[in-house]
C-alpha positions in Angstrom: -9.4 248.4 5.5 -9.1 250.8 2.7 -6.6 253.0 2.3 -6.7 256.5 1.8 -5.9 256.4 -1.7 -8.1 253.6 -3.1 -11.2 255.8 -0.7 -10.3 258.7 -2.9 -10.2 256.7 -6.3 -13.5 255.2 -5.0 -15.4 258.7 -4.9 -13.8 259.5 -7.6 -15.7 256.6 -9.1 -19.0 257.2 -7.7 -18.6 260.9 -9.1 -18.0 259.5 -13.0 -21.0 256.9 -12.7 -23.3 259.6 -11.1 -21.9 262.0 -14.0 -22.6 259.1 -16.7 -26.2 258.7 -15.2 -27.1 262.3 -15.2 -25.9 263.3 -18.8 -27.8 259.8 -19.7 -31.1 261.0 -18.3 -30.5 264.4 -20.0 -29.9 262.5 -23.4 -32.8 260.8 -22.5 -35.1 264.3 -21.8 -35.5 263.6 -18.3 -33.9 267.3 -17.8 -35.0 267.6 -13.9 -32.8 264.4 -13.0 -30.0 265.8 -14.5 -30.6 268.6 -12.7 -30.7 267.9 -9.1 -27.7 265.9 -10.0 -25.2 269.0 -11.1 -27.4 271.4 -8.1 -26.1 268.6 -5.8 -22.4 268.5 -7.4 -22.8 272.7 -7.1 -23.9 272.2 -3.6 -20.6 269.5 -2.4 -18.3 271.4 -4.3 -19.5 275.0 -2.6 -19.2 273.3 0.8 -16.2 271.6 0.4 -14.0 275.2 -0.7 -16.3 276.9 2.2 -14.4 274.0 4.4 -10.7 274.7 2.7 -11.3 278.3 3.5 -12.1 277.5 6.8 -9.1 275.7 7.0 -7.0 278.2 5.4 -7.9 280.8 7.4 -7.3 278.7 10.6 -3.4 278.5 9.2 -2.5 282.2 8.5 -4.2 283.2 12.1 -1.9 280.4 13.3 1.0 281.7 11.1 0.3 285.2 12.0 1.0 284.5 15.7 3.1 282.4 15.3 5.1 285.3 13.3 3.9 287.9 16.4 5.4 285.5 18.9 8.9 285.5 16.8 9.3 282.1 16.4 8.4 279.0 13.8 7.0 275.5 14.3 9.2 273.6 16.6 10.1 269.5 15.1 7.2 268.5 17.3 4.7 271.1 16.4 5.8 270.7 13.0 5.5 266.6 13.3 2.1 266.7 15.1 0.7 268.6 12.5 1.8 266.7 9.4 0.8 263.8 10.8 -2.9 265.3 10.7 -2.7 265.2 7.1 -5.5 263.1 5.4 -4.9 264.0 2.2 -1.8 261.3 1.0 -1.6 263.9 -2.1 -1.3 266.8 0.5 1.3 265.2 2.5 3.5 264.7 -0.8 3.2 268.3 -1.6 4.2 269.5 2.1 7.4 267.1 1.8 7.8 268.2 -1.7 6.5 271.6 -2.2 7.6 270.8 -6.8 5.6 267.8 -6.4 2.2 269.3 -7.8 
């Protein structure tokens, strides 16, 4: 089983080689292939800050009534939502807000 960590590098991976390929074919005056290759990066990266903003906006409503209710995260609330975390990075930087 992979780890979070080593999925991440993995994509990360994938991303370079794709990259490589596509400035290859451009190189190469196959300027289509190159690209559908950077509309498709345009298209994952638009979706996946549409999904962060999603996300974001999902924590201030929660924050917000939280804040009309008068209280904060109780250790459980707090606990069940860190544990949520995908992101290994993420996690670091909630523990350690200096981290990144």
């Amino acid at each position: 089983m992979t780890t979070p960590i080593e999925a991440a590098l993995r994509t990360q991976l994938v991303e370079a080689v794709a990259e490589r390929d596509a400035l290859r074919a451009q190189l190469e005056g196959d300027l289509p292939k190159a690209t559908r290759w950077l509309q498709r990066k345009v298209w994952r990266q638009a979706h996946a800050l549409d999904t962060l903003n999603r996300r974001v906006t999902r924590q201030r409503f929660v924050l917000r009534t939280l804040d009309q209710l008068g209280r904060s995260l109780t250790t459980a609330e707090f606990r069940a939502a860190r544990a949520q975390i995908a992101d290994p990075l993420l996690g670091v930087r909630i523990d350690d807000p200096d981290a990144a």
